[in-house]
C-alpha distance (Angstrom), angle and dihedral (degrees) to the residues before:
residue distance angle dihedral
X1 . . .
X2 3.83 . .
X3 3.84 93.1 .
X4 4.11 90.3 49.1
X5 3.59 82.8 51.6
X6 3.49 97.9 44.3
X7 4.00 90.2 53.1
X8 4.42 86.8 50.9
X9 3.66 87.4 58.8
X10 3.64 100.3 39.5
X11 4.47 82.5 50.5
X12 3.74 94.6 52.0
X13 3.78 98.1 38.8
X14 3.74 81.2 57.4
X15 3.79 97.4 39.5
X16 4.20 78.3 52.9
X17 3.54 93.1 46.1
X18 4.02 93.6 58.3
X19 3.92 91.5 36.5
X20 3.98 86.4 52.7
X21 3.68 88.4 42.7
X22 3.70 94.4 49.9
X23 3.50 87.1 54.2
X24 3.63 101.2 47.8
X25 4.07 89.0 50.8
X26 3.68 85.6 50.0
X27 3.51 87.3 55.5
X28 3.98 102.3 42.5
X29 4.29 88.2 45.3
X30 3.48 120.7 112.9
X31 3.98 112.5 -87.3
X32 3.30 118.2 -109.5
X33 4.19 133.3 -159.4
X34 3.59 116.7 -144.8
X35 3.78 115.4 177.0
X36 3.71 125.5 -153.8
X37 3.29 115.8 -158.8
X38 4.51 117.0 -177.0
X39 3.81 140.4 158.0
X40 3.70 119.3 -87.8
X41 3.92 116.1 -95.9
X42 3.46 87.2 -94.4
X43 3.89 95.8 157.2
X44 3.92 129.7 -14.7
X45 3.15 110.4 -62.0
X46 3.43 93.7 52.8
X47 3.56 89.0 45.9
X48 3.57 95.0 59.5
X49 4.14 86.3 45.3
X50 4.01 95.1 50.7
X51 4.02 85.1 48.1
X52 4.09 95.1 55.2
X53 3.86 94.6 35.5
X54 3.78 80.7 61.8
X55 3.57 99.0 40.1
X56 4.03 91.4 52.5
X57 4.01 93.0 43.9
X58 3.78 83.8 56.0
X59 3.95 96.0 40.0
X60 4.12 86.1 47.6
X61 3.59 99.8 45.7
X62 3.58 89.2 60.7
X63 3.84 104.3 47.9
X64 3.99 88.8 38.2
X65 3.84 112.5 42.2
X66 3.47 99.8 168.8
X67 4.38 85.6 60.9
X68 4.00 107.7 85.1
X69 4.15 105.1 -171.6
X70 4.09 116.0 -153.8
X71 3.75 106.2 -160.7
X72 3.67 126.0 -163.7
X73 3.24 125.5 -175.9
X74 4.68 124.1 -159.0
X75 3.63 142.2 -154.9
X76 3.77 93.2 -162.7
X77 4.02 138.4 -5.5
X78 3.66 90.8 -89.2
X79 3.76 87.1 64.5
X80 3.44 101.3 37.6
X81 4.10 92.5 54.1
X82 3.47 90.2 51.5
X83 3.88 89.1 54.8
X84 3.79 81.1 54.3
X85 3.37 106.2 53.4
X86 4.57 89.9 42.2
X87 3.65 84.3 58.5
X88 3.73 100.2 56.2
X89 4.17 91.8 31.9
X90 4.21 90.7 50.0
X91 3.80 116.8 4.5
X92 4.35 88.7 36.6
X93 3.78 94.6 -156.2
X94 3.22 137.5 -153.0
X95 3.51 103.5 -149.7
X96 3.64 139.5 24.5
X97 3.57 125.0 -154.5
X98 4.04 106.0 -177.3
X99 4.03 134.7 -176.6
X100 4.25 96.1 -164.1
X101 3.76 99.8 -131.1
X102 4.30 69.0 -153.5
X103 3.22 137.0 2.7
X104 3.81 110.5 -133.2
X105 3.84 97.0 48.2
X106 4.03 91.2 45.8
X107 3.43 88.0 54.3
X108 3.90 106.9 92.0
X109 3.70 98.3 21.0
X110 3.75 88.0 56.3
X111 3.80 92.5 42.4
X112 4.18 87.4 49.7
X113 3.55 85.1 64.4
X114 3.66 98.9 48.0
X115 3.99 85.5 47.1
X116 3.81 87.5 59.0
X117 3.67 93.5 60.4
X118 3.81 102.8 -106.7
X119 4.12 120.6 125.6
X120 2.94 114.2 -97.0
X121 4.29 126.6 -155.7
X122 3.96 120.2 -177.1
X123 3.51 122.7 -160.4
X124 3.58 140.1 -146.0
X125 3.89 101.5 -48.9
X126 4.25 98.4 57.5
X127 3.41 123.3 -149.2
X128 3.89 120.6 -98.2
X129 3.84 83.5 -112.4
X130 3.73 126.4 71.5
X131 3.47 136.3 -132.4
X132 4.07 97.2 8.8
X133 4.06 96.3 115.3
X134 3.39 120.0 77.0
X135 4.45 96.1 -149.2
X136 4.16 109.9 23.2
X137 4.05 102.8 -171.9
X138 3.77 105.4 -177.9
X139 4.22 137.8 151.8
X140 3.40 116.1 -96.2
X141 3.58 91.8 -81.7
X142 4.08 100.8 178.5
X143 4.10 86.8 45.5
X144 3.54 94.9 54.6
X145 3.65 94.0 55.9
X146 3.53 86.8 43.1
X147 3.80 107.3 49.2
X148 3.98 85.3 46.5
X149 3.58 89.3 53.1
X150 3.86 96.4 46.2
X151 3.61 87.4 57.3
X152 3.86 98.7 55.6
X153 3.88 87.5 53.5
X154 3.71 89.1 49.7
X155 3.35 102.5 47.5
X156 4.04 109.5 27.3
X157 4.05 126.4 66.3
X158 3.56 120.3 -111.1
X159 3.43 111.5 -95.8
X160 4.14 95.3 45.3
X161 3.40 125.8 135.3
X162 3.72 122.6 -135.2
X163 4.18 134.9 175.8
X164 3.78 126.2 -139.7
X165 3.81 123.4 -148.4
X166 3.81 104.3 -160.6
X167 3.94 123.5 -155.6
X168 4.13 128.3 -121.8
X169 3.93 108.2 -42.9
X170 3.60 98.6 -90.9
X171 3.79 139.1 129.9
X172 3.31 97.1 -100.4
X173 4.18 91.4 57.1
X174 3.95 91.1 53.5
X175 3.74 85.2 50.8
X176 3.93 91.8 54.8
X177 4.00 96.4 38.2
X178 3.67 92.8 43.6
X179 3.82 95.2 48.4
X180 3.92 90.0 40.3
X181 3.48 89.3 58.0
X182 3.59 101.4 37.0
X183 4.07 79.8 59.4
X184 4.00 97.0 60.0
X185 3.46 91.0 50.7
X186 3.82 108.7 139.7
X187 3.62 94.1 -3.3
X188 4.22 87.9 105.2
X189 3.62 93.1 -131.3
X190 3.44 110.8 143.6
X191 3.99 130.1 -130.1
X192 4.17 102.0 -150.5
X193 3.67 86.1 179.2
X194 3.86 162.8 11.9
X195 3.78 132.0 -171.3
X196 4.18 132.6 137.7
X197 3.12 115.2 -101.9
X198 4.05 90.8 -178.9
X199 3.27 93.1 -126.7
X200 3.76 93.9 -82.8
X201 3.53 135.4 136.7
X202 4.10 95.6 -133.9
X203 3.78 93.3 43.5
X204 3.50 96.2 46.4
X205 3.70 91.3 56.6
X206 3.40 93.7 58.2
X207 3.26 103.7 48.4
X208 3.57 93.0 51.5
X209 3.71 93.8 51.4
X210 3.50 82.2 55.8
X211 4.11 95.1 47.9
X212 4.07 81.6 51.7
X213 3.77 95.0 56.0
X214 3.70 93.3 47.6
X215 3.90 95.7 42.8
X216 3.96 122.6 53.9
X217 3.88 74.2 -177.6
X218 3.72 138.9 60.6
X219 3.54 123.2 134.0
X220 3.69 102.5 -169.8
X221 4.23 135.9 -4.9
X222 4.06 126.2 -134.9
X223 3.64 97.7 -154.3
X224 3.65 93.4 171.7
X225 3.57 101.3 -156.1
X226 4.32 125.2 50.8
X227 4.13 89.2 -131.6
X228 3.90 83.9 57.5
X229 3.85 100.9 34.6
X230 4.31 86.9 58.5
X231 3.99 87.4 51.2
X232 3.96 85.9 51.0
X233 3.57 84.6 47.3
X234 3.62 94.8 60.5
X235 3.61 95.7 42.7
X236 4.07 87.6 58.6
X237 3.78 94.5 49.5
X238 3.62 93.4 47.0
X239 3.47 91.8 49.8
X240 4.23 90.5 41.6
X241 3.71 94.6 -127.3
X242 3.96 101.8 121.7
X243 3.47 88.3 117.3
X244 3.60 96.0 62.0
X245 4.13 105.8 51.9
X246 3.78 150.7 20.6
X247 3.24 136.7 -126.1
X248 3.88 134.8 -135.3
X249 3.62 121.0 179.4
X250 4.37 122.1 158.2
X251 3.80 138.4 -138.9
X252 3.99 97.8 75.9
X253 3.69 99.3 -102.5
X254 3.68 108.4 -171.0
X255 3.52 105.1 -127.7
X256 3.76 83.1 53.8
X257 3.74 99.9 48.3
X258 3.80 82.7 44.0
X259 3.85 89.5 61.8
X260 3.76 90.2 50.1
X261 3.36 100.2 46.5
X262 4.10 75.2 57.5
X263 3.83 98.5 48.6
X264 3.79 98.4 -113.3
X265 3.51 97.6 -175.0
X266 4.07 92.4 -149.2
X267 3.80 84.4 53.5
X268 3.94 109.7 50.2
X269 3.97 105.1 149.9
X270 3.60 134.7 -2.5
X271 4.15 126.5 -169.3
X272 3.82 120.8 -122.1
X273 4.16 114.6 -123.4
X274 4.24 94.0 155.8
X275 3.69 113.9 -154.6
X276 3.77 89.9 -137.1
X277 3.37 87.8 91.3
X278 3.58 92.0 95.7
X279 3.86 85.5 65.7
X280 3.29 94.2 58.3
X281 4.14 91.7 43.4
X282 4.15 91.5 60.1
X283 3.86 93.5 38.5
X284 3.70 92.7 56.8
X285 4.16 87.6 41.0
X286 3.85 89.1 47.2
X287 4.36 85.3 57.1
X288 3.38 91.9 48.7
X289 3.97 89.2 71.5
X290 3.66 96.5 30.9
X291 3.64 102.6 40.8
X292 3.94 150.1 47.0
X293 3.50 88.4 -134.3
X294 4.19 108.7 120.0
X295 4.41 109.1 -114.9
X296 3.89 101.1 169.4
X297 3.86 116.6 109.9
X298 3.63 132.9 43.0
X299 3.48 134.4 -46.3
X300 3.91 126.0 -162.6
X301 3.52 134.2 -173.2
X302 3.60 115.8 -155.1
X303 3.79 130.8 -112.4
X304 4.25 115.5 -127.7
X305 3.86 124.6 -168.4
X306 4.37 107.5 -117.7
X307 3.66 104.8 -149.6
X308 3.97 123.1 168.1
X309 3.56 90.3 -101.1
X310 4.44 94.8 61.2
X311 3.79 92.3 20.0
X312 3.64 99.3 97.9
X313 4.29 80.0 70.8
X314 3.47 99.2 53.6
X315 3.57 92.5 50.2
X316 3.85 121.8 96.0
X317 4.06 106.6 173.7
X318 4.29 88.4 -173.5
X319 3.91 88.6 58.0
X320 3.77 126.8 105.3
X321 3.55 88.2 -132.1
């Protein structure tokens, strides 16, 4: 017995030993600047995304010391260029780990970076230029357009008419419209209408009072996006028409997943696109400079259907989303 526990203490003094050691080479490495640069909470989703981006910055800093993050944080593309541009002029960084607030103006600032030699990882909304980040970690963009769409064909008669609220022009919106529409081909279902509602609450209310105005008929609503599918809400109340429609929006906002989970009838499904993924965009950035471990290419989280009988798993009451 006193030998077997001999050998126990001589395996986890060593298993402390390398753990120590880790940490001590952690320590004496080279420091290294990564800069994280997201849209303002502006609405939910990016509510939920600002909260996790901090919650892994904090999580990383402690595991790797030798990793300082710089996070910025824009209202608009003006803003969030200028964030750029102070991170490589002050901070100089090594990495960037970017959400475009848009793609077009991102563009060149982001591809100046790259161009100085630093790694560069893109997130979610690409840039309007392929092939210039060196890690691209997105939501299934194409599926979400495309699970939403199956379900309209499913579940509406041909012959219905429907209206689409898209996000901010970016990639990742003609991805979702395009594969939304390339999934009601044939069916006969009608699209009355298209116009951004930026994925904001506000905006989408307005535009969908307008799409009520114009239409004496609409038989359901892709509102692609839960901040813009309660805005779309409010336009149908106002307007007294919640017997008439439905409502799908995407991104498993909890208040919505709560309402399936309780068979609202003018909520029947949603699609998942979590905004954790910018956890899992600066983790994999953060190995790139502390590991061997290979973090070029793309990385793609998949897009699931919620319906009241599996939305009790996608919801998360505690979350900020």
């Amino acid at each position: 017995m006193k030998r077997r526990s001999l050998m126990k203490a001589a395996a986890l003094s060593a298993v402390m030993g390398l753990t120590a050691g880790a940490a001590l080479a952690q320590e004496e490495a080279e420091k290294k600047v990564i800069g994280v640069s997201i849209p303002s909470a502006t609405h939910g989703f990016m509510g939920g995304l600002n909260w996790h981006a901090q919650d892994t910055i904090e999580r990383m800093g402690k595991v790797y010391p030798n990793l300082e993050f710089v996070l910025a944080t824009a209202g608009d593309s003006a803003k969030q260029v200028s964030d750029i541009e102070d991170m490589m002029a002050t901070r100089n960084i090594d990495g960037l780990v970017v959400l475009p607030f848009e793609s077009e103006p991102l563009t060149a600032p982001v591809a100046a970076v790259k161009e100085a030699g630093k790694f560069v990882t893109v997130v979610d909304r690409g840039l309007s230029q392929e092939g210039i980040e060196d890690l691209y970690v997105a939501g299934d963009n194409t599926a979400f357009g495309r699970v939403a769409g199956q379900y309209f064909r499913d579940n509406l008669e041909p012959g219905s008419k429907i209206v689409v609220l898209r996000g901010i022009p970016t990639t990742l919106d003609n991805e979702r419209v395009e594969a939304f529409q390339a999934a009601l081909e044939g069916s006969e279902i009608e699209i009355l209408d298209m116009e951004h509602g930026n994925w904001n609450r506000d905006d989408a209310f307005t535009v969908m009072q307008d799409f009520l105005s114009k239409y004496p008929e609409i038989n359901a609503v892709w509102a692609a996006d839960d901040d813009m599918a309660i805005g779309v809400l409010e336009a149908i109340a106002a307007a007294g028409r919640e017997e008439e429609m439905w409502v799908i929006g995407g991104a498993g906002m909890k208040e919505i997943v709560k309402r399936i989970m309780d068979g609202d009838p003018q909520l029947p499904v949603n699609v998942t696109y979590p905004p954790a993924l910018i956890s899992a965009a600066i983790e994999m950035t953060a190995l790139n400079f502390v590991s061997n471990a290979p973090m070029t290419g793309r990385f793609i989280i998949g897009s699931q259907l919620i319906t009241p009988e599996n939305a009790e798993q996608f919801h998360f009451p505690d979350s900020p989303y």
